[in-house]
N, C-alpha and C positions, 0 to 999 in steps of 0.2 A: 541798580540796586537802590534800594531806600533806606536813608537810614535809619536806625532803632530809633522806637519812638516810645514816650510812655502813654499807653495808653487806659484811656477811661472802664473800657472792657465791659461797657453796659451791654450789648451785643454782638456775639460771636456766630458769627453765618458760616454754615458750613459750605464749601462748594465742590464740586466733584471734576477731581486733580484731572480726569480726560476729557474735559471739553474746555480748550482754549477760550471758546466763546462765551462761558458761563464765567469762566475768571476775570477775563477781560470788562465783563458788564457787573462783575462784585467789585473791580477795583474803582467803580464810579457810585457805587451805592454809600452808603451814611453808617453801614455800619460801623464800631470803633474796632474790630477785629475779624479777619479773614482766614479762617483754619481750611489751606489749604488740603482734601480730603484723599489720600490714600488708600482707607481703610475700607470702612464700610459704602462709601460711596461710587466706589467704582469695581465692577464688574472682575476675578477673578482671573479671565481672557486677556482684561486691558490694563495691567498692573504694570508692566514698562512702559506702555504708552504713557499712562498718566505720570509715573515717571518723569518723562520727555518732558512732556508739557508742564507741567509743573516746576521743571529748570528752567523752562525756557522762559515761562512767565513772570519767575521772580528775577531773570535775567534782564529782560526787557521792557515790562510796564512799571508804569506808572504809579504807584499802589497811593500816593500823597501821603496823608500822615495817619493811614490805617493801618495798622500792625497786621503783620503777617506771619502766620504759624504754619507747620506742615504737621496733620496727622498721620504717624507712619504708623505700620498693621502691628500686628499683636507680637510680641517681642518673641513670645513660643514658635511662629511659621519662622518660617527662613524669607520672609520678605523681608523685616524691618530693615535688615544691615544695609540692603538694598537700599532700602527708601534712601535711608541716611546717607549712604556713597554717593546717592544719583543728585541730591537734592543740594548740600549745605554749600555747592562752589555757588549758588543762587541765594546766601547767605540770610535766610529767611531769620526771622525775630526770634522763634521758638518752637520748638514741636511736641505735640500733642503724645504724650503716650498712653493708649489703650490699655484697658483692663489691665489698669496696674494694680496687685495684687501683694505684692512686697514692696521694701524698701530696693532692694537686690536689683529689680527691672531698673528702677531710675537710676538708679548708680552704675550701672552696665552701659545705659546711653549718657549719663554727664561722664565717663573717665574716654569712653568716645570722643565726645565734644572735647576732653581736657587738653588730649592728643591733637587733632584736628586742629584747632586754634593753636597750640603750642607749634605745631611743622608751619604754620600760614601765618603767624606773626599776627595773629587777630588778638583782640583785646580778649584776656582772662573772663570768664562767665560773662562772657557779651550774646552768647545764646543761650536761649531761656526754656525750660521746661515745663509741662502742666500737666500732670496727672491727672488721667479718668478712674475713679471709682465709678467702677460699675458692676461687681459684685459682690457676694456678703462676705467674702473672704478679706475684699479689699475693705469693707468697710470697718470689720474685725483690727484691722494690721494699720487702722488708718493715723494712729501716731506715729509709727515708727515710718511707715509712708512721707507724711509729713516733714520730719526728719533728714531726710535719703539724703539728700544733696541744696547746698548754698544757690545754685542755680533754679530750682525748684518756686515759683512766683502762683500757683494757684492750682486749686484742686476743682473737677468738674465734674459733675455728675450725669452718669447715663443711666437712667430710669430703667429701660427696656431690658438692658442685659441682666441691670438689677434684678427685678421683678422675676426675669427667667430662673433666675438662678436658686431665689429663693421658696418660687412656685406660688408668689403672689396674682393673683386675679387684680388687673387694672381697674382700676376708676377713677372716675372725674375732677372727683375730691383729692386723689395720691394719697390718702389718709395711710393706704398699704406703703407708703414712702417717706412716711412721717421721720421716723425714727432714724433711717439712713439720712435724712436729706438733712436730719439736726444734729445729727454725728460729725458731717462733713462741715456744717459749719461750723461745729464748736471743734474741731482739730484743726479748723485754718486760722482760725482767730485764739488758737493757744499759740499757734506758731508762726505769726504773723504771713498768714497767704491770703489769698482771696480766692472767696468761693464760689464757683459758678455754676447756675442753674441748669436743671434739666430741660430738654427740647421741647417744644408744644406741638404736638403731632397735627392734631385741626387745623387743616388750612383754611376754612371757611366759619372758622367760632372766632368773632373776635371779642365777645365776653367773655370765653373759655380763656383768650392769651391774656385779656387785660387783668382777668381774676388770677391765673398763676403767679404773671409777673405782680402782682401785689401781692399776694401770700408767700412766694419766693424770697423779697425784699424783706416783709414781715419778720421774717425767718434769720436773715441774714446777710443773705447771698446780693451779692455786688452789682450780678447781671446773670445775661441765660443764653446759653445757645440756641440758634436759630437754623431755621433750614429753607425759610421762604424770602424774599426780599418786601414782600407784604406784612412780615411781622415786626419788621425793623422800630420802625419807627412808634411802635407801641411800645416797643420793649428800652429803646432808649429812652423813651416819657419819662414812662415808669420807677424806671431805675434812677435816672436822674433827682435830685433833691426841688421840688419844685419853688418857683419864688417865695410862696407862700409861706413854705418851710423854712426857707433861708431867711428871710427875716424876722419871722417867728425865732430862729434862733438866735440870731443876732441882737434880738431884741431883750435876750433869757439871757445873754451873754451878761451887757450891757448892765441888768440888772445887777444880776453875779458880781459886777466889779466894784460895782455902789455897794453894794454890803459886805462888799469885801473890805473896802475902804472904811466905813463904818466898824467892821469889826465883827461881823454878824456869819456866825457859820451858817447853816440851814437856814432858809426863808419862803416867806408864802408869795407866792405868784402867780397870778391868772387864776386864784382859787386853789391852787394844788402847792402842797409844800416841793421847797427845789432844794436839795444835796446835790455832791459832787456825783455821780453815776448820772443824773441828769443833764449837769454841766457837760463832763467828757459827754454824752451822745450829743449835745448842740453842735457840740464842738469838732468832733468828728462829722457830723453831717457837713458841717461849713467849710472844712481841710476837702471833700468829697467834692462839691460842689467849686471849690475850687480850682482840683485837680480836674475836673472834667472843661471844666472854662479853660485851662491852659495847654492842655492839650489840644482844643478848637480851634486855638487862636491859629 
């Protein structure tokens, strides 16, 4: 087992819980999180299989310092309890729950988890949860969502089921996602979560990944799930703060302290007046960029 780890979460690859083989070659990949996949990724037929293997992978590899989540299916079938029973003695970082829709679903699986670590002598909220919105319902309920439980570290966004539900027609642009996908980030940043982007379905556009994950970030969102091992490393770029940036900030900091010292509330910099809403975004970027570097190390 590997221990908890904090991570960066610029990219979350999905991999699909019944093939050993596919887990075994994510736990060497670059992504910062591994959602071990349950749900929609495996076949109906081979749901204790992947089960199986999914104990038995966080039993015995290697994962280094990639966080490791399990997504178990939709809390309505009667798999989830399953998933849960088969999976937590493999003490995985945190699990994913689907088409969360209330508060009620997460609080059903953290008083789980409560139990669980209370009989196993594991540390109090040492496994973590992440809510999918991924319908208009959820997206409707998505404070009190937020809300649900202490354990609770990020909210994520599934496009697809979205879309279905509301009887939106896809496009390129997401412009039909606009509005859910700025909901989600402004109820994670009331509530101190972090937000995670929708999946980029083109496996062969990589202006389509490069242009999401830039309007994603734009947006808000921290990072984005993945489903290829080719998209990775666009999407950590991306998300990442790049040097540029960080000393661009650094530099704005810097400034800030000199006319602080002076005595100077608001001032002109680089051409453009700087207040405090400016400052805090340097300044957050720089805490961002930090935390990603220390989690590498």
């Amino acid at each position: 087992m590997t221990a908890m780890v904090s991570s960066p979460r610029r990219s979350l690859l999905y991999v699909p819980g019944d093939s050993l083989r596919k887990v075994t070659k994510a736990s060497t990949l670059p992504a910062d999180t591994l959602i071990l996949d349950l749900e929609d990724g495996v076949a109906p037929s081979q749901k204790a299989e992947a089960r199986a293997t999914v104990q038995h992978a966080l039993r015995t590899l290697d994962f280094g310092a990639r966080e490791r989540l399990v997504r178990i299916n939709d809390q309505i079938s009667s798999l989830a309890q399953a998933d849960l029973a088969s999976t937590l003695d493999g003490r995985p970082d945190g699990y994913v729950v689907p088409k969360v829709e209330s508060a009620a679903t997460l609080l059903a699986v953290s008083n789980f988890l409560d139990d669980q670590e209370r009989a196993n002598g594991w540390p109090a909220g040492h496994i973590r949860l992440f809510a999918m919105i991924e319908t208009a319902l959820g997206v409707m309920n998505l404070r009190e969502i937020a809300q649900a439980t202490p354990r609770l570290d990020a909210l994520i966004f599934g496009a697809e089921d979205f879309a279905a539900s509301i009887g939106a027609v896809r496009t390129r642009a997401n412009t039909e996602l606009f509005y859910a996908r700025s909901a989600l980030v402004t109820a994670a940043g009331a509530y101190g979560l972090q937000a995670i982007d929708l999946v980029f379905t083109g496996l062969d556009d990589q202006p389509g990944l490069e242009a999401e994950c830039t309007s994603g970030r734009q947006l808000g969102f921290i990072g984005k799930t993945v489903i290829h091992p080719a998209q990775i490393e666009t999407t950590n770029h991306i998300f990442a703060p790049s040097p540029t940036e960080i000393e661009a900030a650094r530099q704005l900091i810097t400034a800030f302290e000199v006319h602080q010292t002076a005595g100077t509330g608001a001032f002109a910099y680089a051409g453009k007046m700087v207040d405090m809403p400016v400052i805090r975004t340097a300044q957050r970027l720089l805490a961002r960029a930090q935390s990603i570097e220390q989690a590498l190390e």
